[in-house]
N, C-alpha and C positions, 0 to 999 in steps of 0.2 A: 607377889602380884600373880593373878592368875595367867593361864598359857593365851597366845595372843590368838585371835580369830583368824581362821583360814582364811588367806587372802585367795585360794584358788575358787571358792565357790561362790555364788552368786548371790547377793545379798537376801534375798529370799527364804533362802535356806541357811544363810546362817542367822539369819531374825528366826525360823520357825525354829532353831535348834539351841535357842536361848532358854531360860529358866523365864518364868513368867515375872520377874523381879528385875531380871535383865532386861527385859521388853517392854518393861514400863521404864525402864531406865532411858530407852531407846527411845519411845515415845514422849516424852519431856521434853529432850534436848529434842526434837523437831516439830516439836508445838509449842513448848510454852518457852523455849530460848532460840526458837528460828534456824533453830540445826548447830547454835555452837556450843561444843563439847566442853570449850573454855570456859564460858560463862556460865553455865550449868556444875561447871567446877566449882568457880569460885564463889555460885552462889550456895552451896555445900559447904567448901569451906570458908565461909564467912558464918553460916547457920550454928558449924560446929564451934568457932569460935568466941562465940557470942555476942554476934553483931548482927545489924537490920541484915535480911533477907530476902529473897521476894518471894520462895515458894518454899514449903516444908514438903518432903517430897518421902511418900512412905512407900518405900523399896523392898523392902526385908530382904537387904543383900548386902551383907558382912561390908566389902571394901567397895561403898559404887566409887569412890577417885578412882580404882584402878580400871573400874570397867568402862569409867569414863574413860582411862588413856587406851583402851582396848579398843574400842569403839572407835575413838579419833583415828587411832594407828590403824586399822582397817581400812575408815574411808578415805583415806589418804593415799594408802598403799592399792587400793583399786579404784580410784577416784570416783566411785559411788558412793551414794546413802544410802543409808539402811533404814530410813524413813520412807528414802522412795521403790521402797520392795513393796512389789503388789501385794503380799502377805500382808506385811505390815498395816496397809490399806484396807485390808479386808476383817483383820483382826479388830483394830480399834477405831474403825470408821463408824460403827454403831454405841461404842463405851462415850467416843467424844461429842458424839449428838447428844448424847441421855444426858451428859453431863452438863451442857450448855444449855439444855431446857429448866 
């Protein structure tokens, strides 16, 4: 499993110091499964299993389970989201517009 996300810095910075795979990884579970890291799991591993789905979700990132449990361990352990970093807002506030036109 990858090393866990630095719980000392502020969500911000550690969304901008994600890999772009990870960021979109970020961005899913807080739009398209309302921030839970669970169910963005299991709709993963239900995908990989080969069963109904809801979203196919193109990451290009080796283990997203673990970065899912990376992510959850994070906002847990600093009891923010990393959806709600003004970064994060600023980055994919204009991808999530174009893409609902």
């Amino acid at each position: 499993m990858p090393q866990s996300l630095d719980t000392a810095l502020p969500p911000a910075a550690v969304f901008a110091s994600l890999a772009p795979g990870a960021q979109r990884l970020v961005a899913a579970v807080h739009v398209l499964y309302q921030g839970s890291w669970d169910d963005c799991a299991e709709d993963i591993r239900r995908r990989l299993a080969g069963k109904p789905y809801l979203y196919r979700l193109n990451l290009a990132l080796e283990d997203p389970l673990a970065w899912l449990a990376r992510g959850k361990a994070y906002e847990l352990a600093r009891g923010e989201k990393l959806g709600d970093a003004q970064f994060f807002k600023d980055t994919f506030a204009t991808e999530m517009a174009e893409g609902i036109r």
